[in-house]
N, C-alpha and C positions, 0 to 999 in steps of 0.2 A: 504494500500500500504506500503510494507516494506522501512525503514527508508534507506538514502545515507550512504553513508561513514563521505562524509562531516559532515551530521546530525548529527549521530552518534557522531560522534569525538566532535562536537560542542557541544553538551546535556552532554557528560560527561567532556569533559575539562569546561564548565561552573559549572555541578552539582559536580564533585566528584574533580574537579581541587580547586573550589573554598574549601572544605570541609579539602582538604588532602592540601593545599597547592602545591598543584604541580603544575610545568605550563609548557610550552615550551617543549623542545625536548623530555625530559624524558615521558612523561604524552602522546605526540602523538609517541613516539616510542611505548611502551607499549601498547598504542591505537591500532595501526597500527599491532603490531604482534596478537594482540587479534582476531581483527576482521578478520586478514589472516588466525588464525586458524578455526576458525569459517566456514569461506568461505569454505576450503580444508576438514575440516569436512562432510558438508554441500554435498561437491560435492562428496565424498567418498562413503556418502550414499548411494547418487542418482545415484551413475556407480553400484554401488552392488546392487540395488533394481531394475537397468534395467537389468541387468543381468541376475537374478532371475526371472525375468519376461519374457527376452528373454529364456530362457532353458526349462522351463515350457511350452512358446507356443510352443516351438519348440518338445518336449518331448509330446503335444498333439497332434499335428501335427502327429506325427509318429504313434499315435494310431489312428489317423483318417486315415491316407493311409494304417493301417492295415484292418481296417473295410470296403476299398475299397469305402466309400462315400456309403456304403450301409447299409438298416435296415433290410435285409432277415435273417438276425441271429436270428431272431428269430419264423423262420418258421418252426426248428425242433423242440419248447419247443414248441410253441401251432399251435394248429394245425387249430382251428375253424378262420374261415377266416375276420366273423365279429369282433372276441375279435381281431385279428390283426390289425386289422383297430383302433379301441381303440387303444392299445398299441404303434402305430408309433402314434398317434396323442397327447397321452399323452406326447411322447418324442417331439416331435414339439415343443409341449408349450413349455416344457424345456428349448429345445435348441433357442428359440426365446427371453427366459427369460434367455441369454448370457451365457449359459451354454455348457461348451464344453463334449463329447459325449467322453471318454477316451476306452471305450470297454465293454468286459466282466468281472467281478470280482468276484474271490473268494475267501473263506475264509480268506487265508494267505494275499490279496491284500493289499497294504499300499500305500492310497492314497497322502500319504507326507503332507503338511503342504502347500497345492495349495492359490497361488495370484491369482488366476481366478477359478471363479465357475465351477464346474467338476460334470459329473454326468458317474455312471456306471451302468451297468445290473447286475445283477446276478441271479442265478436259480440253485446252487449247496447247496444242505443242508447245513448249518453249522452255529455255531456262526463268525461275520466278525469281530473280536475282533480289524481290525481299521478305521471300522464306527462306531461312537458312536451319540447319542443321547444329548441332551441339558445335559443331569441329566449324563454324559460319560458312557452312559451302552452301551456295544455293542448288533447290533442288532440281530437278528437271525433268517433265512432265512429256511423257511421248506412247502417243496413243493408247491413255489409261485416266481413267475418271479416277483423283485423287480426294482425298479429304485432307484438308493443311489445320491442324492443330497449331492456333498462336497461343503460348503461355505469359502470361507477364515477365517481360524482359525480352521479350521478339524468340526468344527461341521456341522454335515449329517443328513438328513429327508430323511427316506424311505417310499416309497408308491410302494403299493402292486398291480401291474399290471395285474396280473391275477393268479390263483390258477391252478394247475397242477396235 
């Protein structure tokens, strides 16, 4: 449990008052603006990191009312009706393992630097030069509908949904 103010103030007016000789006003003035920076620090953070957090769901949000809440996107890459049934069910697990479902991606796609786990499709040849792997290799996508897991901090596991 994070220390008071009181506390605070007490621990170092005893540890660093008795040390430095300081006492009284000076020693809790000083106290007192430290720990207000601290505080407004503190809370600068935490408005900037909900922020971030707010625009991002919101920025996924909008890729999910593009996808209409729906997985038929992927009824013109494959065609066999049992490998579809795999493939929405691999995305299930996905998305049950807090994953938000952001769309289609290609090549050029740049997934940003996502606060919540993000997962895309893709099924356009190419190198995705901003998915990278543990070892930051980009991955490279050739005639095979992939699922690209983005974790917080851009590192991405691609698994290969089916071949085309």
């Amino acid at each position: 449990m994070p220390l008071t103010k009181t506390e605070v103030f007490a621990a170092l007016d005893t540890n660093v008052g008795n040390s430095l000789d300081l006492r009284g006003d000076t020693l809790n003035t000083l106290l007192k603006d430290l720990y207000e920076s601290i505080e407004q620090l503190i809370a600068n953070e935490t408005s900037a990191r909900n922020l971030a957090i707010y625009d991002e769901a919101t920025a996924r949000q909008s890729a999910d009312q593009a996808l209409d809440g729906r997985l038929d996107i992927i009824e013109p890459i494959v065609t066999d009706h049992e490998d579809r049934l795999d493939i929405i069910e691999a995305i299930i697990a996905v998305l049950e393992d807090e994953y938000v479902l952001a769309g289609m991606a290609v090549p050029s796609t740049d997934p940003g630097v996502p606060v919540l786990k993000t997962a895309y499709l893709a099924n356009t040849n190419g190198t995705y030069t901003n998915f990278k792997d543990d070892s930051n290799v980009a991955y490279t996508v050739n005639n095979e509908l992939v699922l690209f897991q983005v974790r917080p901090g851009n590192f991405t596991i691609k698994t290969v949904l089916a071949t085309l």
